[in-house]
N, C-alpha and C positions, 0 to 999 in steps of 0.2 A: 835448416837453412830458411831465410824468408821466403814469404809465399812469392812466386814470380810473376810479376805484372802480364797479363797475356792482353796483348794487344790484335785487333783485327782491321786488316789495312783495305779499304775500300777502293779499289783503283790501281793496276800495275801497270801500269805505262811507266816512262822513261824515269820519273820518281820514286814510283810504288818499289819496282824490281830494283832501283839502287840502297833503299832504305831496308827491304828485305836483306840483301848482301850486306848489309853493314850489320843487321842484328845477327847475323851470323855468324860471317867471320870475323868481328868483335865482339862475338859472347862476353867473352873474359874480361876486357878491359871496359866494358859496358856493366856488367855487373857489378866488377869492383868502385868502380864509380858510383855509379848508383845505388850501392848498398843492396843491389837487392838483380836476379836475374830479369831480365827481360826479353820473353817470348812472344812469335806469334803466334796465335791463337785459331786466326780463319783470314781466308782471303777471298776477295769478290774481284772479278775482273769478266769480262763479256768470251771474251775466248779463251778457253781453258790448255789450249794444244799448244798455245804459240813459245818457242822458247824465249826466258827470259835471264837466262845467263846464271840460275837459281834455281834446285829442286826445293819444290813446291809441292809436291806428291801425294805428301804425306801430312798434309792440313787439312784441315777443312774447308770446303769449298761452298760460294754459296753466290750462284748466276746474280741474285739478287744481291745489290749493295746495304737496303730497306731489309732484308729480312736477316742480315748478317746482324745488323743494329740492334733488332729486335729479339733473334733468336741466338745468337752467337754465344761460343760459351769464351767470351770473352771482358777486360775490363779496364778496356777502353778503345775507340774508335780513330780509325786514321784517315780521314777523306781525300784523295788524290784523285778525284775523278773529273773536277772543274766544272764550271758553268754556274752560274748564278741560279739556276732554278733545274727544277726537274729532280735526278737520281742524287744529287746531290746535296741538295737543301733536303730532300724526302728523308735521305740515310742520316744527317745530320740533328734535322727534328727528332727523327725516333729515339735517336743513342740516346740525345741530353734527356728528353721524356723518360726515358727508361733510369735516367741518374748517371748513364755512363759519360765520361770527360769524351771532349773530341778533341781530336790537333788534324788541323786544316791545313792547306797553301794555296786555299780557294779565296783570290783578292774580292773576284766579283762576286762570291756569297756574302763575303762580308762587306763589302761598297754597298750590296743592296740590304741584306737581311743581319748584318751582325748586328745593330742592338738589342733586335728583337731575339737574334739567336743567344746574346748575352745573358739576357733577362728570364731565357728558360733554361739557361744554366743555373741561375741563381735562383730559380724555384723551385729547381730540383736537386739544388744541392750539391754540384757537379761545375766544372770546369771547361773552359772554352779558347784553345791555345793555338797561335795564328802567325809564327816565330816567321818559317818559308813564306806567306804569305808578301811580304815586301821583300825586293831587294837580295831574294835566292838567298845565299851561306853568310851574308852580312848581320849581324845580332843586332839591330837597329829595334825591333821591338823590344826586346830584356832590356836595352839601352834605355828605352825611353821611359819603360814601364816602372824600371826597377831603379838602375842605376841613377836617372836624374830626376827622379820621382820629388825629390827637397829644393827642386829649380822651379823658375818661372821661364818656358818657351816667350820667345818673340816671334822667332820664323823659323821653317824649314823648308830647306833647298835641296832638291835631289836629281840625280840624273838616275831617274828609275826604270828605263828601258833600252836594255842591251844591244837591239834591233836599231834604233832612230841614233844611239852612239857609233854601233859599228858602222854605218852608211856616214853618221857626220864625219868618223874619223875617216874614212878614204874618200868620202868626199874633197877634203882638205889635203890631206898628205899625197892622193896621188892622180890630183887633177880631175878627178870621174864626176860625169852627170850622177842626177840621183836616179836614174832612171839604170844606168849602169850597175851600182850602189846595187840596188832594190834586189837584181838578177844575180847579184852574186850572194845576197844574203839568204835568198832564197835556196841556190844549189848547195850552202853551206849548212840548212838548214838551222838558222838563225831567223829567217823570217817564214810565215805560213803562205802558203798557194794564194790568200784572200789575206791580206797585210795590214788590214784597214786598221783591226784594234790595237795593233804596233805605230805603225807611222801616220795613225791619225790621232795620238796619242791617247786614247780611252785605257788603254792598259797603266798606263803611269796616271790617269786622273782615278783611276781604282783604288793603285798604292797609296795615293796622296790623300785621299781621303780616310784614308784610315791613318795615316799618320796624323793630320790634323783632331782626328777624336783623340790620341794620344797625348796630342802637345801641347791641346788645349781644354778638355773634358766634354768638348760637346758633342751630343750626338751624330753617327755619320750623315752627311749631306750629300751623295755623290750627285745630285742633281745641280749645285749648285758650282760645283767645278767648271770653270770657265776653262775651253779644252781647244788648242791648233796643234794640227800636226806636222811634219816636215817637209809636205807634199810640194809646198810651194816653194821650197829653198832649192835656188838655183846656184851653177859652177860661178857665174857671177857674184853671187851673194859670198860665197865663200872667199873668192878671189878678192874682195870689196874688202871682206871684215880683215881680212892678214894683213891688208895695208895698212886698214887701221887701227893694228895692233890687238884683233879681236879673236875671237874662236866664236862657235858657232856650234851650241850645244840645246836638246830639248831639256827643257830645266821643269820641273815641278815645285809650285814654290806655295806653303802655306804662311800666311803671316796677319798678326794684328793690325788694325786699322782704326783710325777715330771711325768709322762709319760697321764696324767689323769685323768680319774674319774674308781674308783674300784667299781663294784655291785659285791656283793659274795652273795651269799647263800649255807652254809654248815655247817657241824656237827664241831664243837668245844668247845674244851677245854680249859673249864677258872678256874681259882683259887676257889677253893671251897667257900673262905671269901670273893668273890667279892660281888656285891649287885646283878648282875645278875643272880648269881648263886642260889642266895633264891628263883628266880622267881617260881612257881612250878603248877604242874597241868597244867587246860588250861588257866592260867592267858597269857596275854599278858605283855610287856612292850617294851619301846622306849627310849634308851640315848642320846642327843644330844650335842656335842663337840664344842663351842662355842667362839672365842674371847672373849664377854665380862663377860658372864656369868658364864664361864666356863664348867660345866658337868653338865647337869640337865637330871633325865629321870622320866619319866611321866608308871605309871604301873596300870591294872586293867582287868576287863572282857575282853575278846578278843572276845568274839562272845555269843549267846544269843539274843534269843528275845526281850527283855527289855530292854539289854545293848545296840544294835543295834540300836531298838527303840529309844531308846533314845539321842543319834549322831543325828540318821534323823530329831528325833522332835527341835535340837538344830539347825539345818541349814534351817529346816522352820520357824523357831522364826527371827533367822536372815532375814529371806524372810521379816516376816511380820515389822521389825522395820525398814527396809532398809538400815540396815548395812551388807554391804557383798563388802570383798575386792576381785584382781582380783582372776580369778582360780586357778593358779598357784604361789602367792604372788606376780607377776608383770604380764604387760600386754601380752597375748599368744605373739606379735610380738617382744619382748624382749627377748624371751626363744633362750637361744642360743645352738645352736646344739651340741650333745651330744661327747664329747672325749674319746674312750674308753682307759681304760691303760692297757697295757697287764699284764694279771693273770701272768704271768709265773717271773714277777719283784716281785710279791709281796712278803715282808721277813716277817720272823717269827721264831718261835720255832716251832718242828712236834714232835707227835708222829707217831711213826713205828711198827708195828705188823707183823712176820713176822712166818711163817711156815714153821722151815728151814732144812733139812734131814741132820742125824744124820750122816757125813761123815766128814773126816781128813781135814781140813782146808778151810772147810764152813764159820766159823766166822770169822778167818783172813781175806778173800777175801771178805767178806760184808763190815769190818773193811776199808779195804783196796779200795774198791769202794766209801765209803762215802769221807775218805779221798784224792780223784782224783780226788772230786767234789770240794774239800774244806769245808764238811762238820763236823764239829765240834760238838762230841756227851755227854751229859751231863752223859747219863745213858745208861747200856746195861743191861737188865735183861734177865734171863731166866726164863720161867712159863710153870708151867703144866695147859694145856687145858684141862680145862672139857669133857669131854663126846668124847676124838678126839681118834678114835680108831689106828689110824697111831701111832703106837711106835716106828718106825725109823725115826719122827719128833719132832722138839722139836720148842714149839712157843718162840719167840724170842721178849719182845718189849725196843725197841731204844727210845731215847726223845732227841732230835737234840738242839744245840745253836743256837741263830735264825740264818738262810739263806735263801738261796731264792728257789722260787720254783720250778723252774725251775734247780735250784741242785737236788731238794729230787727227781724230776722226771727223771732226767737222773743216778743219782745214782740207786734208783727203777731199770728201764729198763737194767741197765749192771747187778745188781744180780740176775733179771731173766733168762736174759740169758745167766748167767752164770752157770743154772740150779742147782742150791742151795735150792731153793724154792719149794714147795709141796701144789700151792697153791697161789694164788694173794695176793701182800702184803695188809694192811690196812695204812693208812693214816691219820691222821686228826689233823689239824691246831692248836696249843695253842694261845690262847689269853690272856694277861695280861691286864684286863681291870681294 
């Protein structure tokens, strides 16, 4: 029989222990697939007692993740421990040092350190595979890597956070503050005790940024993601966009530019009849903008044990047949360095929300600011705010012809202080996707 790939999985949390379960009780159908058996080898995890629904007994065990790397008799590494620095980057550097392949679903290792983790793959001869890392059981990497590797990317748009989906969808379908939202995503454990890198979107400007090294060869930039989170969408906002035929999704969107490459992450509004707009709960999905293919996008679990699981068990299959292309679709010393294009070019259509005190030629003078920006407005409504005790204001929302943003932000700044306002405007982008 061929030699059996032995693998050692760095991390058993709700990943680790679903991926162990899978190479088990799919020995069979995992070998035959993969021509070849696959075992594990040794396992690292900080508490050795806890059950994790898998005898584990009878492996090797090693408190250290770093010296499993190092000393392991195994041949090849599985990192599921998370964080961008520390026990994770340390267990990662040694394997590739040592020649051994790693398979990740660490986004923030690789938002900060994958090209350099790439580049000591490729000095050592060895492999660097990141399938889980976006988008949980969706194959959006192999997609990009492999499949439309003969294309030329435009853009990509994703709804890459399960958390800021499930809150937008019951936000919308059942009336809820987000503050409501937040409480229940929490007891559902969908959201963490500290929510920030969910709903402040840094977890989707992780993903995005590695999809952008993908879809365009250049190196990652996670500094240069321009990143809002969902904090500020209010039942208003929600109740605003249905009228006008919108949804209300945190979108991630990489795309070319004459000025360069745009990373966005933020709350937007797109046509309720789009396809993204069905996305709902914590599903995920990913559209990619194509020369020859034109629009395809790829939808499914965003996260989950199983679904997770199951990414990682595809990039160890790949291990064991010895098909695995470069890390990044071409080789790390090809990745050309990142161009950022300034946010402030980008055009579009906005909406505007605005809490404006109930005085003699308030609305002329906002009128009259948009217009000195050359801002061109589709719709000007008036709405009663729920629950807003100020009755010498009146919420005001605007929805602009596309321009650019760098107008909506200088118009904004002259009708604040032009003290009109009772209140910070709101903002957010429409997409006609």
């Amino acid at each position: 029989m061929t030699k059996p790939l032995r693998i050692g999985i760095a991390g058993l949390g709700t990943v680790g222990a679903s991926l162990a379960r899978l190479l088990i009780t799919k020995s069979e159908t995992i070998t035959r697939r993969a021509g070849r058996p696959i075992e594990i080898g040794a396992v690292s995890a900080r508490d050795k007692t806890r059950d994790r629904g898998v005898d584990l007994s009878a492996l090797a065990w090693f408190d250290d993740p770093v010296k499993l790397a190092q000393d392991g008799e195994i041949d090849a590494l599985v990192e599921l421990i998370g964080g961008s620095e520390g026990a994770a980057l340390d267990c990662v550097r040694a394997a590739l040092s040592r020649g051994l392949p790693v398979v990740t679903a660490n986004k923030a290792l690789l938002a900060h350190h994958g090209v350099a983790l790439a580049r000591l793959a490729a000095e050592n001869g060895t492999e660097l595979l990141y399938e889980a890392a976006v988008a949980g059981g969706i194959p959006i990497i192999k997609a990009m890597r492999e499949s439309l590797s003969g294309n030329e990317v435009s853009r990509v748009t994703g709804i890459l956070n399960g958390t800021c989906n499930y809150m937008l969808t019951r936000m919308e379908r059942e009336n809820l503050s987000f503050e409501a939202c937040l409480r229940d995503a929490q007891a559902l454990g969908y959201a963490e005790a500290d929510p920030t890198f969910d709903i402040g979107g840094f977890d989707a400007a992780h993903k995005l940024a590695i999809l952008t090294s993908l879809a365009f060869g250049t190196e990652i930039d996670i500094d240069s993601v321009y990143v809002e989170g969902i904090q500020s969408i209010t039942a208003e906002d929600i109740a605003a966009a249905t009228e006008l035929g919108y949804t209300i999704k945190l979108l991630a969107v990489a795309q070319k530019t004459d000025t360069g490459i745009e990373q966005r992450v933020h709350p937007t509004m797109i046509p309720a009849e789009a396809a993204m707009a069905q996305i709902s709960g914590v599903t995920n999905a990913v559209t990619v903008d194509t020369d020859l293919l034109g629009s395809i996008m790829l939808a499914g679990p965003g996260a989950g044990g199983n679904a997770t699981a199951s990414a990682v068990l595809s990039d160890v299959m790949d291990l064991a047949t010895g098909v695995v292309p470069p890390t990044f679709a071409v080789p790390p010393d090809r990745l050309v360095p990142y161009e950022r294009a300034r946010m402030r070019t980008h055009e579009g259509g906005y909406y505007i929300r605005l809490s404006v005190r109930d005085r003699v030629g308030a609305f002329a003078s906002i009128a009259t600011r948009m217009a000195e920006n050359g801002i061109s407005l589709e719709s000007i409504v008036q709405r009663k705010a729920a629950g807003v005790a100020d009755v010498a204001s009146a919420m005001v929302v605007l929805v602009t012809h596309e321009t650019t943003e760098e107008a909506i932000r200088l118009a904004l700044k002259a009708i604040s202080e032009d003290g009109h306002l009772s209140g910070d405007p709101q903002m957010i982008r429409i997409e006609h996707l």
